[in-house]
C-alpha positions, 0 to 999 in steps of 0.5 A: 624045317630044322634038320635032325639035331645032334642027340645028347652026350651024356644022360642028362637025367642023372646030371647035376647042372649049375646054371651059371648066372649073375656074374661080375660084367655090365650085364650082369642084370641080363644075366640073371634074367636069362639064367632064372628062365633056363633054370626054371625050364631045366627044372620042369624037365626033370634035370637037378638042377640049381643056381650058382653066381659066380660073382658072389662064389668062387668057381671052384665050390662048384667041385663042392656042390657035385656039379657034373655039368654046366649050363653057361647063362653069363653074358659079356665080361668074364662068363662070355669071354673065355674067362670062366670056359678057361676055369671050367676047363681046369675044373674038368667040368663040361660046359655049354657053348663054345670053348675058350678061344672061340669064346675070346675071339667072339668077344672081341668084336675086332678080333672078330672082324679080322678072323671073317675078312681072313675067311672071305666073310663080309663085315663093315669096314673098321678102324680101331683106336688102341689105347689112350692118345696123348693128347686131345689134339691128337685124338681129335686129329685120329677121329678126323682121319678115320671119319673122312676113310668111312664117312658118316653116319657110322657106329662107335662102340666098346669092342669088348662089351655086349648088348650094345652097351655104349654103343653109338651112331653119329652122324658129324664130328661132335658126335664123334668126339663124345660117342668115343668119349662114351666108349672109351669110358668102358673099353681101353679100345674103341672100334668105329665102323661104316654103318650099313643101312638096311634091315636089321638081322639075326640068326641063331646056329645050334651045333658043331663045326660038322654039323651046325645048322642056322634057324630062322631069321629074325627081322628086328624093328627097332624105334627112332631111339634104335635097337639099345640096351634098354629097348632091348630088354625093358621095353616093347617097343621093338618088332620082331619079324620071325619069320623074317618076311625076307624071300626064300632066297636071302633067308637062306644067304643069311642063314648060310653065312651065319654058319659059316661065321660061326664055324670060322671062329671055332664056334660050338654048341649054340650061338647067334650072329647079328647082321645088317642086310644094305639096302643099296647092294641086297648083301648082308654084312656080319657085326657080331657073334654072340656065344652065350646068348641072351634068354630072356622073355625078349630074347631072339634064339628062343624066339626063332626057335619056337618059330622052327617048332622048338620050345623054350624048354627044348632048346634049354635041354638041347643045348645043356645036351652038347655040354662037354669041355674042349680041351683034351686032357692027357694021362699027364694032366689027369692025375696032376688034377686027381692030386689037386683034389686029393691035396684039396 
């Protein structure tokens, strides 16, 4: 059972919320996706709400429009990575999730993994190919080096991007050199990790660094083609176990290292750790953070919980609830932005 949840910060009712959708990342398909259902659902509940595309609109009309607050539905690139938190935050208006350096952080899966080996935290073991080599023979020299240290199989992706977007496992060279090709293609950088054979996991968090709390595990069992883009979110070809089946004693290990996970990069208001429980030691291992969440109609936050009694709607207007901005803003700044918006 989910314990008592943080009430509202503000009176949502009297609210006027954008539901920040669409945007300019690989995912902005998704996006819109999960903003129409968060939107739909704010709106049964009686919030004046509506839509705002920051892709096709300068942020700053959400001024213009009385916006008080916003419901953050943006995945990847520019609306998961700190980017758009950093603009609401000069705007002054109060958002959902977590704040601008806990956002970067989460969205660069490297800076991630650093962050939880520093907490004690497992995650795979990485290397990370930076930048571009000079020459085939040297990057071929360098994939070489890094697959006799984690052996195969192991996963190549962009560090940068989300929904497994140019994500790869490879089981020989060959492989490796065009699962680089493929992420490299997408991301500057290139992160190879030793892959975990085991049950694929996932737990969403809810809350603050104080309070937060995991809800259930979701067990995901993906086919032969594995857990990508596409079986993600255009096909039923994926089974999801919520409750998870795993026993009381591992859920809650899951369930207690994904707070700690999302507490030790600053995280807050809701999110959802992916993870990869071995087969060979019981142990689960970190992969990522997400901070913004998918909400689709396969999505897994809404899954686990309805699984923990908690409805869709419910979950939309508890997490608009704890919308607020995280910087403090002093005497001095406030009435350089009072200016800004009387010179406005």
């Amino acid at each position: 059972m989910m314990q008592r949840l943080t009430p509202p910060t503000f009176d949502i009712k009297s609210a006027r919320v954008a539901v920040l959708m669409g945007g300019l990342s690989m995912e902005r398909d998704i996006s819109i996706m999960s903003g129409t259902g968060v939107l739909e659902a704010l709106k049964s509940q009686g919030v004046n709400a509506f839509s705002f595309d920051p892709g096709e609109r300068a942020l700053g009309q959400l001024v213009d429009e009385g916006v008080t607050h916003a419901f953050i539905a943006l995945h990847g690139r520019f609306g998961e990575d700190g980017a758009v938190q950093g603009a609401l935050e000069l705007l002054g208006i109060p958002y959902t999730g977590s704040g601008v350096m806990a956002s970067s952080l989460a969205m660069d899966k490297t800076m991630t993994k650093r962050v939880w080996q520093s907490a004690g935290l497992q995650t795979p073991k990485y290397h990370l190919l930076a930048g571009h080599f000079e020459s085939d023979a040297a990057k071929d020299a360098k994939l070489k080096e890094v697959a006799d240290d984690l052996g195969y199989p192991l996963i190549v992706k962009p560090p940068h991007e989300g929904s497994s977007i140019g994500v790869s496992r490879v089981n020989d060279f060959e492989e490796l050199q065009r699962a680089y090709d493929i992420a490299h293609a997408l991301d500057p950088d290139v992160l190879c990790e030793t892959f975990i054979s085991g049950l694929e996991l996932t737990c969403p968090v809810l809350g603050d660094a104080l309070n937060a709390q995991a809800l259930p595990v979701v067990h995901i069992q993906a086919p032969q083609a594995g857990y990508d883009y596409a079986n993600k979110y255009f096909t039923d070809a994926v089974q999801y176990h919520c409750p998870s089946g795993l026993s009381p004693e591992v859920e809650a290990q899951v369930q207690a290292l994904s707070v700690s996970a999302f507490k030790a990069l600053g995280c807050s208001g809701w999110g959802r750790a992916d993870l990869m429980l071995c087969e060979k030691t019981g142990k689960p291992f970190l992969l990522e953070m997400n901070t913004s969440p998918g909400m689709t109609s396969h999505s897994l936050v809404p899954m686990s919980a309805k699984a923990a009694g908690m409805s869709y709607e419910a979950l939309c207007v508890h997490i608009l609830g704890q919308a607020k901005t995280h910087i403090q803003r002093t005497q001095k700044s406030q009435a350089t932005s009072a200016n800004t918006e009387a010179l406005g």
